[in-house]
N, C-alpha and C positions, 0 to 999 in steps of 0.2 A: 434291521431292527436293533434297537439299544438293549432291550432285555427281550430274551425268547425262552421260553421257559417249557416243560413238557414234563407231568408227574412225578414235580418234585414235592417231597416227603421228608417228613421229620418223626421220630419216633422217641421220646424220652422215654429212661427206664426210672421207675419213681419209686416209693417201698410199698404202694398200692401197687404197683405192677406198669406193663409200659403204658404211654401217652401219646395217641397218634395225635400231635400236636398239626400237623399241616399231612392232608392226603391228597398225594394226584394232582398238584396246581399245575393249568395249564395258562399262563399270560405272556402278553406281547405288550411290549410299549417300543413306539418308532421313537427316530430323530425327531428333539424338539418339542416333545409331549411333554405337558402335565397332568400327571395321572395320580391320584388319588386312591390309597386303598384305602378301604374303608370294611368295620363288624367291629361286633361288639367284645368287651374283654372277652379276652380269651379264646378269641374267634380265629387265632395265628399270624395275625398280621406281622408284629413284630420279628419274628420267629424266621417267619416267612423271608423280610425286609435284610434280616442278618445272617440267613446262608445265602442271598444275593448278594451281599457284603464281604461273605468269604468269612463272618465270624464264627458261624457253627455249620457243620458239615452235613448236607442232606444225607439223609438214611436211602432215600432211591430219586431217581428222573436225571435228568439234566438239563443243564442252564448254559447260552452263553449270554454273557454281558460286557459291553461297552466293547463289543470284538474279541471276546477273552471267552475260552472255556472252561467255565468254574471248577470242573473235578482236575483238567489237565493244562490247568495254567493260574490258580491263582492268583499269582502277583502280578500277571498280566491285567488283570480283574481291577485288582489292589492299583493299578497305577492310573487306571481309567477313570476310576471313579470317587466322589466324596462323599462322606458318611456322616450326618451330623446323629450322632445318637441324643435320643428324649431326653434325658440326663448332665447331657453336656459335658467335656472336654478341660476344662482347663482347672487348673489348681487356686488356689482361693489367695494364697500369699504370690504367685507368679504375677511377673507386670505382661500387661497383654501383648505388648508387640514382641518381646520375647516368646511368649508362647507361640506366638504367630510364626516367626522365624525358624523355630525350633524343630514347630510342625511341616515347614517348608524342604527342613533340609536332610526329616527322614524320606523324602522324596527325591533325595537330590540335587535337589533348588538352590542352586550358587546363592550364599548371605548375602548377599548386595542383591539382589533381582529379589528374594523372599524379603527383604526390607522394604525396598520397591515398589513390591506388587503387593505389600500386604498396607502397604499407607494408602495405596489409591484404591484398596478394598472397604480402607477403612471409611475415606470420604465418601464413596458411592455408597455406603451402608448407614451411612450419618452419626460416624463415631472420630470425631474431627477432636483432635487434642486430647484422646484417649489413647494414644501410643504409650506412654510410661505409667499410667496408673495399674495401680495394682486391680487385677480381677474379682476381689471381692469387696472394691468399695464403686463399684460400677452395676447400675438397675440393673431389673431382672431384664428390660426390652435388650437395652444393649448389653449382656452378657449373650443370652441368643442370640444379636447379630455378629460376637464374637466369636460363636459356634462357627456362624454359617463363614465368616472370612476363613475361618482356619479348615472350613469343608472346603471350600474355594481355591486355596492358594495357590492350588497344584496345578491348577488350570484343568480339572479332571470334565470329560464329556458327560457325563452320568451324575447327579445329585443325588443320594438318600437324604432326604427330609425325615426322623422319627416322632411326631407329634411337634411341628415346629412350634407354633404358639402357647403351649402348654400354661398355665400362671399368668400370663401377659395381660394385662386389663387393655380395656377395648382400642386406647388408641392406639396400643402398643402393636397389638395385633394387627389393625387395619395399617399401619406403616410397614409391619415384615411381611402383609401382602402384597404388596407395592413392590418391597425388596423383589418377593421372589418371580413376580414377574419379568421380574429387569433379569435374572437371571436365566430364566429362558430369551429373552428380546436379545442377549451375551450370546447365543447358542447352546447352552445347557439344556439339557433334560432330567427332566424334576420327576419322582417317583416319592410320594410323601403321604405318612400315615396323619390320620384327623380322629378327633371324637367330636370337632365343630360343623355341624352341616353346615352352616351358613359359610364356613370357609372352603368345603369343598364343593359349594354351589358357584360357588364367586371365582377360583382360583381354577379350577380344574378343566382341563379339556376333554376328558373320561377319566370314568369310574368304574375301579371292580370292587367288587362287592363278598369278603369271607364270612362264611361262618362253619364254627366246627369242621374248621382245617380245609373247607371247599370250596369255591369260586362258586357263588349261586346266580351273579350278575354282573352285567361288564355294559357300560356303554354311556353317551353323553349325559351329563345332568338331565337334560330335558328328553333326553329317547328313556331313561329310566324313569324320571314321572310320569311319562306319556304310557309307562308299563301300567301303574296305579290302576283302577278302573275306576277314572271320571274323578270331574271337579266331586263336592264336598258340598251339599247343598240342605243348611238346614229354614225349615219353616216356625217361625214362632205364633202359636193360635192364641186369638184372644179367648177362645174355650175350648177347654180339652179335650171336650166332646164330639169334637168335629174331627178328629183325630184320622179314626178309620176310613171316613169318607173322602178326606187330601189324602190319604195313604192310597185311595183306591186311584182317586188321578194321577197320582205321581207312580203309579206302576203301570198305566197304560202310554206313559213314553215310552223312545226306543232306546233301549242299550241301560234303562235304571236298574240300581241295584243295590244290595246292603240295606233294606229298610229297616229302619229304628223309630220306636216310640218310647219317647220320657216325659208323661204328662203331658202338658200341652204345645211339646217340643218335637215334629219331625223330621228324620234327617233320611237322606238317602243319599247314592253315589249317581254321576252320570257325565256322561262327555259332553262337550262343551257345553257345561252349567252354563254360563252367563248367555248364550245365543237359542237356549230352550225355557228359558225362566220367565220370557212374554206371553209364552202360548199356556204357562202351566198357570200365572197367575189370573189371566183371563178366563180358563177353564174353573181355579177358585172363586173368582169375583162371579160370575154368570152362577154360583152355588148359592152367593151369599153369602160366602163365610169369611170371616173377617180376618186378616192377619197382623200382628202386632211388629213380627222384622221378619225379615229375608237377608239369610247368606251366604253367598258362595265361595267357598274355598278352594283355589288349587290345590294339587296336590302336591306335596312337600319329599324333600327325597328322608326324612323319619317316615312321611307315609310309605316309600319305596319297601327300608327298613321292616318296618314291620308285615308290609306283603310278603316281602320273599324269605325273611326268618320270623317272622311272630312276635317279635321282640323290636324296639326301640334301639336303638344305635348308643344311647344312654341308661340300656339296662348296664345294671352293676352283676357281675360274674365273678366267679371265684378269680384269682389272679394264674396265669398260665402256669402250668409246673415247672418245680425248680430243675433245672436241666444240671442234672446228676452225670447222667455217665451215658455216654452215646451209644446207640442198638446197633452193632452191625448188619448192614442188608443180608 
């Protein structure tokens, strides 16, 4: 395993008193995975992301990563892996291959090989004649894939991604997913935080899923919709009246669920909507009653979101507490 993790915990102490910021996580990511965490603010991800980083020290469990034991080997840790933090890395007057180099050679990365290896980062990342320019007259796309070269340099087995696309407008985005595929197809293993479903539907080979410091779900995009219960399948009546009477056929399928009435609008839940929708609209039609649309929705991993925490993956939350002074175990 690249990350093995067992009730690790995080406890900040705040002037409201402590903050059990992350309890009892227990995750695995293999060689070669893209794994995605995923909850909503303040759910620990971050937190989480940055004592596997070695940047703040869990309050209890244990972790190894990238072959390193977090509590009795740190720099072990520290040499395995790259860290691109949400915020980004480099200085605003700094020219980028400098900072590239720079960052190579707190690694011990002989100047001539971290010059090197950080030009043929820079073409495979599509930042070709950006070596001397300075980092703050360079876009926001290629600043982040400035990020990702100087996470890279080191040649580290383990990625931390911290909201990589953050700011990026769409094309920006769909090319740094492109990037970070190539990254793992290199041998990398990617561990990257998202508040984009669409990008960890698209990018991700499994999903865990936090909230309130707890792993509530873990597994592929599609074994986590498949949790959902059923497509999404609403009726539009040409009279409202008729309401009760589809409501009463649409619950004598098997497996329906969640019924809703909004006027002349009914919705219900059920597994494979689109292969049960023949028999339910013939059961309609043989009534008489007339329907204006029909539609069937998968289920989306916000509907996963909101199953297993109540909440939208785009609810807004207070922001995580400021991490003050660390709780000894």
């Amino acid at each position: 395993m690249m990350i093995e993790a067992r009730g690790l915990a995080r406890t900040f102490k705040t002037k409201r008193g402590p903050v059990e910021a992350v309890q009892g996580v227990d995750l695995d990511v293999a060689d070669g995975e893209i794994v995605g965490f995923l909850g909503p603010n303040g759910a620990g991800k971050t937190t989480t992301m940055r004592m596997l980083a070695t940047l703040i020290k869990p309050t209890a469990g244990t972790a190894t990563v990238a072959g390193y034991d977090l509590a009795k080997d740190p720099v072990g840790v520290r040499r395995g892996i790259g860290y691109v933090p949400q915020s980004g890395s480099t200085l605003p007057e700094a020219i980028a291959g400098d900072e590239v180099v720079d960052h190579a050679r707190l690694y011990g990365v002989p100047k001539a090989k971290a010059a090197a290896d950080g030009q043929r980062l820079f073409e495979e990342l599509d930042l070709p004649g950006l070596w001397r320019r300075q980092c703050k007259t360079l876009s926001g796309g290629q600043r982040r894939r400035l990020d990702i070269v100087m996470g890279l340099i080191h040649d580290p087995r383990l990625v931390f991604l911290d909201e990589p696309t953050t700011g990026l407008d769409p094309q920006a985005r769909a090319n740094l997913w492109q990037h970070i595929r190539g990254l793992r197809d290199r041998g990398a293993t990617i561990f990257l935080t998202t508040h984009y479903l669409d990008e960890a539907d698209a990018l991700c080979d499994r999903i865990l899923v936090i909230d309130h410091g707890k792993i509530v779900a873990s597994g592929t995009p599609d074994t986590l919709k498949q949790q959902v219960s059923g497509d999404a399948v609403r009726l539009s009546l040409a009279d409202a009246a008729h309401a009760p009477a589809v409501t009463k056929i649409a619950e004598e399928l098997e497996g329906a669920t969640g019924f809703e009435t909004d006027g002349d609008v009914v919705g219900f839940r059920i597994p494979r909507g689109g292969s049960v929708l023949p028999v339910l609209l013939r059961q309609i039609d043989a009534q008489g009653i007339e329907l204006n649309g029909v539609e069937v929705h998968r289920p989306t991993l916000d509907d996963v979101f909101l199953t297993m925490t109540g909440r939208s993956l785009r609810d807004e939350e207070a922001p995580a507490p400021q991490q003050e002074k660390e709780v000894v175990a």
